[in-house]
N, C-alpha and C positions, 0 to 999 in steps of 0.2 A: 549401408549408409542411406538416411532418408533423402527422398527427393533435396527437401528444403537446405538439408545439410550440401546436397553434393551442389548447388546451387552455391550457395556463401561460400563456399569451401573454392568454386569459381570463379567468384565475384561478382557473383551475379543474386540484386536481390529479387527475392520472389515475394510476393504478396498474393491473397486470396479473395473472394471478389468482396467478402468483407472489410478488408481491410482499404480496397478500394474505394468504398465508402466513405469510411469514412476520414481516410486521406485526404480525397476531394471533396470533401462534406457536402457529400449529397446521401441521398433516401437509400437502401437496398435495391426498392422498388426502379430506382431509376441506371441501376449499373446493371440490373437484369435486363430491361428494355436496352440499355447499349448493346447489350451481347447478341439480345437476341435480333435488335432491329438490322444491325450492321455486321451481323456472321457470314461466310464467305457464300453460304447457300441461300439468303438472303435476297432478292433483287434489291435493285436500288431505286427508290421510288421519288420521284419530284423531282428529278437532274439532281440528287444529291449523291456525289462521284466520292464521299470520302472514303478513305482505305474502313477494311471490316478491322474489327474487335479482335486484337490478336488473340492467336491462339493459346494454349493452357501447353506450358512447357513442364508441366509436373504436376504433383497432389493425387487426385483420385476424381470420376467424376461427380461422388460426391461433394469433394472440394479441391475443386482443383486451382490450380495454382499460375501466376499469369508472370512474365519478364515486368519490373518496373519499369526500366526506361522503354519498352514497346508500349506498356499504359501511358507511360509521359507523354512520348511523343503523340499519340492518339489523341490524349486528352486536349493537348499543345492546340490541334485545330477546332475544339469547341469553346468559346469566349463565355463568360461568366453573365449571364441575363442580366441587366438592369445595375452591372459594375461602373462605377467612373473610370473613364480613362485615365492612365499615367501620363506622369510630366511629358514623357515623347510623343504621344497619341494614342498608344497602342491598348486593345482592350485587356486586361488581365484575363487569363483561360483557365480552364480548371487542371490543367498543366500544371502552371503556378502552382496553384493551390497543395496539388498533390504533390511534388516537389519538394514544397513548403512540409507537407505534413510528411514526407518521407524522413526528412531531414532533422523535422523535429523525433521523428523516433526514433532514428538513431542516440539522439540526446534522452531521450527516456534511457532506451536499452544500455547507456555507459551508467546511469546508474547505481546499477548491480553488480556495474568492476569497481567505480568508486566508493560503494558499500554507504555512501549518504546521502539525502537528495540534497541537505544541504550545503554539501562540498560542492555540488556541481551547480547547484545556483549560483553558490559565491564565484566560483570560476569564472564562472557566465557572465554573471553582472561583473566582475574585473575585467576582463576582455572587453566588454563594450565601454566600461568606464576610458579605459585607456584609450581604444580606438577615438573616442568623442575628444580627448583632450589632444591627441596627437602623439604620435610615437617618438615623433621629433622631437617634441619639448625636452628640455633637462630636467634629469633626473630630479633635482632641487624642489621641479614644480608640482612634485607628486609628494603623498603622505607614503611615510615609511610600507606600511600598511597592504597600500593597494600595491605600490611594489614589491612586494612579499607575494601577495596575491597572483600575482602575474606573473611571478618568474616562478609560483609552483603550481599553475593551474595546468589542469591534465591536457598535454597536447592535440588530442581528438577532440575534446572540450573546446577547446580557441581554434581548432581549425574548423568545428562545425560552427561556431560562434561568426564566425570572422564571413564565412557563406553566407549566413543566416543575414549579418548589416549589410552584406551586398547586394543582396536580393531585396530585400525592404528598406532599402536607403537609408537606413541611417541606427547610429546605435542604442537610441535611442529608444526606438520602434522594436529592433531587437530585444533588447531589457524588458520589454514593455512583453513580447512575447513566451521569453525564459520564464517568467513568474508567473504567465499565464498557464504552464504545466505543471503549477506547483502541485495542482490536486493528481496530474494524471501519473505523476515521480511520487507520491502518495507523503507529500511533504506538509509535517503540521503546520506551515505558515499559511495554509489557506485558512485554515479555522477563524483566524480571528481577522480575514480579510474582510474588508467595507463592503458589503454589497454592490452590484453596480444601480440597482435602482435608487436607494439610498443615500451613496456618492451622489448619484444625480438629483434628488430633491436638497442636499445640502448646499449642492452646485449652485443651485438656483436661491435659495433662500440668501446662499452668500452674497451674491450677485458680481455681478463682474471685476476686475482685481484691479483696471486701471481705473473706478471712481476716484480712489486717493490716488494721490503723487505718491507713492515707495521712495525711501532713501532710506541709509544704515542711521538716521536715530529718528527714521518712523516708520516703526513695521508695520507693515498693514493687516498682513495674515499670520494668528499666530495658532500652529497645531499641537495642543498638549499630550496626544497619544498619534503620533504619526504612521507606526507601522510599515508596513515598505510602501507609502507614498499614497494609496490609493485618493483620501481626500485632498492632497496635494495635487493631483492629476489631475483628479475632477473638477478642479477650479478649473481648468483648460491650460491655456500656453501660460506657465509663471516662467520662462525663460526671459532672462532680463529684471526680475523682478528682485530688489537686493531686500526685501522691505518681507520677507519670510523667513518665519524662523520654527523652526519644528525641537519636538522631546520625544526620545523612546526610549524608554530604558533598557531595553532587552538589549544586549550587544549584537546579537547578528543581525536583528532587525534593524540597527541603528548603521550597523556599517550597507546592507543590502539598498535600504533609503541615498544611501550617502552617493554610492556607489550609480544607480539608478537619477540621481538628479544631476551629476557628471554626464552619465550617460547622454541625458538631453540637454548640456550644456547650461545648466541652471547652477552657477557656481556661487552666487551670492544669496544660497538658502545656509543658513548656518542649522545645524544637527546636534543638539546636548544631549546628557543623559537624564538631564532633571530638572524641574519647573525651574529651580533655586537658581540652577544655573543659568537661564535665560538673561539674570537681572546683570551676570557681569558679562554679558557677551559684548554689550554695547549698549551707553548711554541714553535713556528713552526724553522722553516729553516731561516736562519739570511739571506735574498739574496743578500743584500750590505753591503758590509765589512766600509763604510761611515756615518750611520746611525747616526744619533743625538742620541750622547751617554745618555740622559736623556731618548729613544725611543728604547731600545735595540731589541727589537723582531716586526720584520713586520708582517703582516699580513698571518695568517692561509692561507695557502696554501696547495694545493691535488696535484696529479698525474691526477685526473679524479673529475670533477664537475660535476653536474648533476640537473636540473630543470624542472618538469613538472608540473607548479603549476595552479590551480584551478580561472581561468579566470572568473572574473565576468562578467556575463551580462552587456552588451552595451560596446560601445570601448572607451578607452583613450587618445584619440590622443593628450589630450591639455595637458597630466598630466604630470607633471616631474617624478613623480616616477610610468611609464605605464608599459606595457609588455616588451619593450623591455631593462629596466633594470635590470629583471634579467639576460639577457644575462651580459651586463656591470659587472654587481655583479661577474659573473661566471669567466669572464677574470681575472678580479681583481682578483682571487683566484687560480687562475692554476700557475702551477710549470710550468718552462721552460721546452719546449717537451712534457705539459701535452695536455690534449683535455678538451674541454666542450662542452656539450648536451644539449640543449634548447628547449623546447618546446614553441613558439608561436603561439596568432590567425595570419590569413594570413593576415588580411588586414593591419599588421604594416609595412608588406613588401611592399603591393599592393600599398597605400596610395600616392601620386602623392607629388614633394615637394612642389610646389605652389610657389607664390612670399613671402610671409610668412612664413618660415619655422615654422612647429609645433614641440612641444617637441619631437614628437614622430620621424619625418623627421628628426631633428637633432640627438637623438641617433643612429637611421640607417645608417646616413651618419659618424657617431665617429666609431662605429665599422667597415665600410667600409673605412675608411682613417686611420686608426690603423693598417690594413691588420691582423685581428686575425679572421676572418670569412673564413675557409675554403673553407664548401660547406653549400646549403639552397637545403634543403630537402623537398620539397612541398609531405604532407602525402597523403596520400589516404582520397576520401573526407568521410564521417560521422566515420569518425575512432572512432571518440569521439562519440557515439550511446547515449551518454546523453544527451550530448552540441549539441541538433537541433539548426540546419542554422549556426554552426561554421564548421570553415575550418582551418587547422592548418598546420603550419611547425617548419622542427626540424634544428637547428642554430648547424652548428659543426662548434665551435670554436677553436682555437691553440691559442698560445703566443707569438709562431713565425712560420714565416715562411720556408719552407726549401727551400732553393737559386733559384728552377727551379717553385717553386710554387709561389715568391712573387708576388703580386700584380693581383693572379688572385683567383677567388673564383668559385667553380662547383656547377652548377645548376643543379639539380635531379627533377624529375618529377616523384614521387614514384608512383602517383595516374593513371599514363600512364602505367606504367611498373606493377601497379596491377592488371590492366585489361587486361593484356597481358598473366604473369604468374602466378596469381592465387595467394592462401595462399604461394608461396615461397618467394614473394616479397621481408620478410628482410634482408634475404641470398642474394637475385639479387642484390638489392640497396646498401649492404656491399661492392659486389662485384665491382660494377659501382666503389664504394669511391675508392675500393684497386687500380683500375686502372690507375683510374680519366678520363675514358671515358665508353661509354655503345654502344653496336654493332648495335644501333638503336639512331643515330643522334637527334633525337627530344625528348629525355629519357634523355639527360645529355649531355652537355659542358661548358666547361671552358670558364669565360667572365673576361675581365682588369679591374680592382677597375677604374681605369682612362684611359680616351682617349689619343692611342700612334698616333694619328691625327688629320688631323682637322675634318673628317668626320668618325671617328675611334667611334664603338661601347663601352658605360663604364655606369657601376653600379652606380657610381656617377653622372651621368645624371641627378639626378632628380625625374624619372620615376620608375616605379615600378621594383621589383627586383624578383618577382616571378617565377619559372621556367615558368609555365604554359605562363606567357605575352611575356618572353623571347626566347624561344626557338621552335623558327618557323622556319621548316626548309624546304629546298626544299620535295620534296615527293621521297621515298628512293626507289631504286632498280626498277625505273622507266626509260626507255628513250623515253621520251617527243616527239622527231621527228618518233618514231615507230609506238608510240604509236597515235598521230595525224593524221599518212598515213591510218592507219587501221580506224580509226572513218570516216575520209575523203572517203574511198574505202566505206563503210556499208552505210554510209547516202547518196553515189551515187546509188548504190544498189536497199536501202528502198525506195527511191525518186527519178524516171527516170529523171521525167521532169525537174529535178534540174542540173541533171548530167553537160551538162557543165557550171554550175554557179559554182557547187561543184570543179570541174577538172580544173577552172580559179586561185581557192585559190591557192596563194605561200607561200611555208612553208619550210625551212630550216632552218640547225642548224648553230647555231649564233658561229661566227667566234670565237676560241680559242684567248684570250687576249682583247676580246670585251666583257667582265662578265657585267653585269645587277645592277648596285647597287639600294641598297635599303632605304626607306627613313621613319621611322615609322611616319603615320595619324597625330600624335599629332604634329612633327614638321609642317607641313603641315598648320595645321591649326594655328600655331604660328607665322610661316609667311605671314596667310593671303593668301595663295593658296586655303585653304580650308575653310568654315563655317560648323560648329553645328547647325542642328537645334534640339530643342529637343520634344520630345515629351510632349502633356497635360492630365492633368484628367481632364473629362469630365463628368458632370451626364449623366447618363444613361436616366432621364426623357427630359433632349435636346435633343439627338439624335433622330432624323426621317427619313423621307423617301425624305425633298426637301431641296435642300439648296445647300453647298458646302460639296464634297463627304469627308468621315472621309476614313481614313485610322489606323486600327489600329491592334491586333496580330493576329484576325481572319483574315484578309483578306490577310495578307501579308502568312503564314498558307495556305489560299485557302478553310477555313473554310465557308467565306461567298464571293460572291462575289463583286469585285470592284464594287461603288456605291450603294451598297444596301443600306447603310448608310448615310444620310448626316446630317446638324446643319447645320437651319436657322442661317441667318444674324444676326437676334435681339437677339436670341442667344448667337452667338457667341460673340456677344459686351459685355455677363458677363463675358468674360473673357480675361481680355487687355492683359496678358501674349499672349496671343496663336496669332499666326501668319500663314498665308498661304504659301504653296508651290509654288513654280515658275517652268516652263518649264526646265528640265535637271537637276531636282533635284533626287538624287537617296534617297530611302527610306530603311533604315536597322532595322533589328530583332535580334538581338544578343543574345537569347536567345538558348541553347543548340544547337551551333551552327550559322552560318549567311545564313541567307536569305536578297534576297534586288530587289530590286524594281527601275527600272528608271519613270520617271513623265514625259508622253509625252504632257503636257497639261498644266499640273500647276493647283495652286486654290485648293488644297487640305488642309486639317488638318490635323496633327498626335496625334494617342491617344499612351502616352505611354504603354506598352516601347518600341513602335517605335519611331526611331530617324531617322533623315536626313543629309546629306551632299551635300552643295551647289560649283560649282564652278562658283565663282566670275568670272575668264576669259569668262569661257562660257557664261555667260550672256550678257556681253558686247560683243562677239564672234554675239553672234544673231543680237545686236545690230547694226550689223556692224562699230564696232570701233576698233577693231582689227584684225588683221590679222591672216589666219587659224594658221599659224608657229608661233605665239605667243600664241598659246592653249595648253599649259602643260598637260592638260589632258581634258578626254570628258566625259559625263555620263555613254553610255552603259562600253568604256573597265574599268572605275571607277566600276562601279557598280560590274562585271564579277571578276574584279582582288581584289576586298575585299571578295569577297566569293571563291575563290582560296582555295586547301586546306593548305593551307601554313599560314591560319590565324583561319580556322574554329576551331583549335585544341588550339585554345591560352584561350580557357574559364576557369573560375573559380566560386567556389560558391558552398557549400556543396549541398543545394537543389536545385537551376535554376541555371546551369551554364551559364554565361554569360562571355561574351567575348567584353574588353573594347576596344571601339572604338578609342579611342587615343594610342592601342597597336597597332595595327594593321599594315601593311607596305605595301606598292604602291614601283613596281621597277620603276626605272628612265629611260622613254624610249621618244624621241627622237619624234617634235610632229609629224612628216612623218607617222612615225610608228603607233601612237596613233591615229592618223586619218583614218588610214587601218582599223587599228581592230574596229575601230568607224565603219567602211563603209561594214564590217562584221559582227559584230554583230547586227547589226541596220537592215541588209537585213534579219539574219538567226530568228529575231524577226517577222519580219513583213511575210514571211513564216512558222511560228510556230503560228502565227496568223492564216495564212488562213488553216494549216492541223486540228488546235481546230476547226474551223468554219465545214470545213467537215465531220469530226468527230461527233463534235454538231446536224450535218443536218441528219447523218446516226443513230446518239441515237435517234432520233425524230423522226424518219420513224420506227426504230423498238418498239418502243414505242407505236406507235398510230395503228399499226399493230397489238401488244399484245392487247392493248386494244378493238380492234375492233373487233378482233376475240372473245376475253374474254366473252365479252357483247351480242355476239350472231348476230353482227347485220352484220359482215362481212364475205364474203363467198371465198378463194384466189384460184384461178384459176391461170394458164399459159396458157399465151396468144400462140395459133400456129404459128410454126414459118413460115416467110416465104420464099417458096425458090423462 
């Protein structure tokens, strides 16, 4: 029999000093330092008299193994750094703690007797439900239900349950703990749990629950996907609160919520299954004094709606009832000057409208022509640490607008401003809403539901509504002509022989009242200035070494170099799809950022997810059929002005951010001009050409140098000089 065995088999648990760990939730690093600071061979330094680090009553001394209650009691005398005192005075110690975490593993380890995690949540949460209402009440005062629950939850179950609210006062706090192992019992109800940063920015956007007076016919908080409670919680204390009313339709999530608002004595939150049902739970606010007197009571209405619901896999775009009608739902139910909070996937926002409007394109365009869409919250991307490759945003809706806000909605880029300021993000992005601006232009600005021009920026466009695709802005706290003299001064400098090629460029600042407008990619290619070319899959068993060269994310990357790759002719015929590049075609990477490439040649392939862009002018420009002053634009400043950093920052996508090529925007410059920076950058190319060539010939001399010597076979001398 193993140690561990003849241990339990004693009654005695034994833990390892991992497990130690993380019982008392601390480091490794700092349960090694107990052992070794306070081992019996040890001196005791600083008058610090406490007992040593018990000994290891089993394992190996690879791992060996320690008595729990000797760790308890041990740990009993070290108090938890910078904890609050308990109601008696006393400092919580990492005793407690491990105790606490002993106790819960116990509760893991039953179970795999009870064969569901979900059996033993519901337990859990019935045990504490009951304990919160009192064991003494009559029977009468309970739902069939939970008494069922409770006279068949596993007896280990209620007696570790019952420890559990003794020790943390209340059953509450307990409940609150049970579902906190839902992930470590490997229970699917974490998946579609609220985050807690995101609980916390809703928290805050709600704002506090006692502004309204609550009573049962004026709710104040109404939650249309409840779940087991989390954005209920994150309001803070709703105990006492009669004026909430929540929907879930999942049954065990509906009875677990139920169960958990008992817990904390919050008995006047009423729990449905379905929006519909909320309207006969109880009487709302009459809002039209007109009403079809056969119809006397409209529609249940809050102060604050609230939805974070549980997104199936794959999108909706075609479905009438998809993501974005909960948002719909949510309007429909707010009180005049109320708010609502939405949680959406991002691509109902991203989604392009097409010549076809999809269901999903026309509910984003109703809430956008309603004007009840505040601001679009683009979250931080894997917020959702369950929902791999989703990407989300949070809808703050109104009822109405207030007079200086109609018709414009604020775009936030939460996921910009969390890599900026870290865990304070929900406080910062509360802050940006209270403004309606952020000290950092490309984090938040206000856009017009509709165009006040005819080349006027609007969210009714069509086009995506995303912060991230939207909100390109110049490059902040920069000047551009300073800052170009000083690069121009360095590259004369680095490169003599350049200097007056360098010292010929003209560079000034463009005349005040001559602004630059902008024209985003996708009109471009709608008028036929611009073509898409797309990228192909290709097997990997076509590609070789002769044919026409491939271009694909290594080479664009610099992983391999240009031509290493090509696909034969005969090849390529199995695939009609795929098409060659032409001379002045540029090549883009939209992957975590743009990179892009001009085609001095043509006769290329693109493997996705490179993609291309051709101008049609310029082709016929070569042609000689038109004239240079009829060339709207050229390759290289094309190429140069999509990877600007004014578009690099437009990406989305939880795992590979990608930045859509139809976002993107080209300033409107004059073809004089465009044929300059053609005749600049097209020279600073082909001199970037011959410093890699030098370069190249200088890696090769010391290269064949290393080797020569390496091998014994070369001997280096200097040569005398002569005078």
């Amino acid at each position: 029999m193993s140690t561990r065995a003849l241990g339990e088999a004693e009654g005695v648990s034994l833990v390892s000093l991992g497990e130690i760990k993380e019982l008392a939730e601390v480091g490794r690093p700092t349960v090694s330092n107990w052992r070794r600071r306070f081992s019996k061979d040890s001196p005791q330094v600083g008058g610090d008299r406490r007992p040593p680090f018990p000994d290891p009553v089993g394992g190996s001394d690879s791992r060996p193994l320690f008595d729990a209650e000797d760790v308890a009691a041990w740990l009993d005398l070290r108090p938890v750094p910078d904890a609050e005192p308990g109601e008696d005075g006393s400092l919580p110690t990492y005793g407690d703690r491990f105790r606490r975490g002993l106790r819960l593993r116990g509760l893991v380890a039953l179970r795999h007797e009870l064969g569901s995690a979900e059996r033993l949540i519901t337990d859990a949460l019935a045990v504490c439900a009951m304990a919160a209402q009192g064991d003494d009440r009559h029977a009468e005062a309970f739902s069939d239900e939970l008494l069922t629950d409770v006279e068949t939850a596993d007896p280990r179950v209620a007696r570790a349950v019952r420890q559990l609210i003794q020790e943390l006062g209340s059953p509450g706090a307990a409940a609150d703990t049970v579902l906190g192992l839902a992930e470590r019992l490997e229970s699917d109800l974490i998946t579609d749990s609220t985050p807690p940063t995101l609980a916390e920015l809703i928290s805050i956007l709600a704002g506090p629950l006692d502004v309204v007076s609550p009573g049962p016919d004026h709710p104040t908080v109404i939650n249309l996907c409840a779940g087991t409670g989390e954005l209920l919680f994150g309001l803070g204390d709703i105990r006492g609160h009669e004026g909430i009313l929540a929907v879930e339709p999942d049954p065990l999530r509906r009875k677990l919520i139920s169960y958990r608002l008992l817990a904390h004595h919050c008995t006047g939150v009423n729990v449905c299954a379905d929006p519909e049902e909320l309207d006969t739970l109880r009487p709302s606010v009459r809002r039209d004094p007109d009403l079809d007197p056969e119809h006397p009571w409209d529609t249940t209405s809050g102060e604050v709606v609230l939805a974070d619901p549980p997104y199936a896999a794959g999108e909706r775009e075609f479905d009438d009832k998809g993501s974005l009608s909960w948002a719909l739902e949510a309007v429909r139910r707010l009180n005049p000057g109320g708010r609502g909070l939405v949680v959406v996937p991002s691509w109902t926002l991203s989604r392009p409208r097409g010549t076809t409007p999809t269901p999903n394109a026309r509910m984003r365009e109703e809430l956008l022509s309603q004007d009840v869409v505040a601001a679009v919250i683009q979250l931080p991307r894997r917020i959702h640490r369950f929902r791999t490759g989703a990407e989300h945003a949070l809808l703050v809706l109104r009822s109405q607008a207030a007079p200086k806000n109609q018709g414009r909605v604020l775009l936030v880029d939460a996921d910009r401003i969390a890599r900026r300021v870290g865990g304070a993000w929900p406080a910062y992005v509360a802050k940006v809403l209270e403004d309606g601006r952020s000290p950092v232009a490309e984090e938040a600005r206000d856009f017009p539901v509709s165009a006040t021009g005819p080349r006027g920026e609007a969210l009714l466009d069509g086009r995506s509504v995303l912060p991230a695709h939207r909100l390109g802005t110049k490059e902040q706290g920069l000047d551009h002509f300073s800052a170009t003299r000083d690069a121009r001064r360095e590259a004369a400098t680095a490169l003599p022989q350049l200097k007056e090629w360098i010292g010929d460029l003209g560079v000034a600042r463009r005349v005040p009242g001559t602004e630059v407008a902008h024209r985003r990619v996708g009109e471009h290619l709608r008028a036929g200035q611009l073509r898409l070319l797309a990228g192909h899959r290709i097997r990997e068993s076509d590609i070789g070494d002769a044919g026409l060269m491939v271009v694909g994310r290594e080479e664009m990357l610099g992983a391999l170099p240009l031509g290493q790759r090509r696909i034969a002719l005969e090849d390529l015929a199995e695939y009609p799809q795929a098409q060659t590049t032409e001379r002045g075609d540029v090549f883009l990477l939209t992957e975590h950022g743009v990179r892009t490439l001009v085609d001095d040649a043509g006769g290329c392939v693109l493997l996705a997810p490179v993609q291309g862009l051709r101008i049609p002018a310029y082709r016929k420009f070569l042609a000689g059929k038109v004239l240079p002053e009829e060339v709207w634009m050229r390759p290289h400043p094309l190429a140069q002005l999509l990877a600007a950093p004014r578009n690099q920052h437009r990406g989305s996508g939880s795992l590979v951010r990608r930045v859509s090529v139809r976002d993107m925007d080209l300033p409107e410059l004059p073809p004089e001009e465009v044929a300059e920076l053609e005749a600049i950058l097209t020279e600073t190319d082909r001199q970037r050409a011959d410093v890699r060539r030098q370069l190249a010939a200088l890696d090769n001399l010391a290269l064949r140098l290393a080797a020569g010597v390496a091998d014994g076979d070369l001997a280096l001398r200097r040569r005398p000089s002569s005078i």
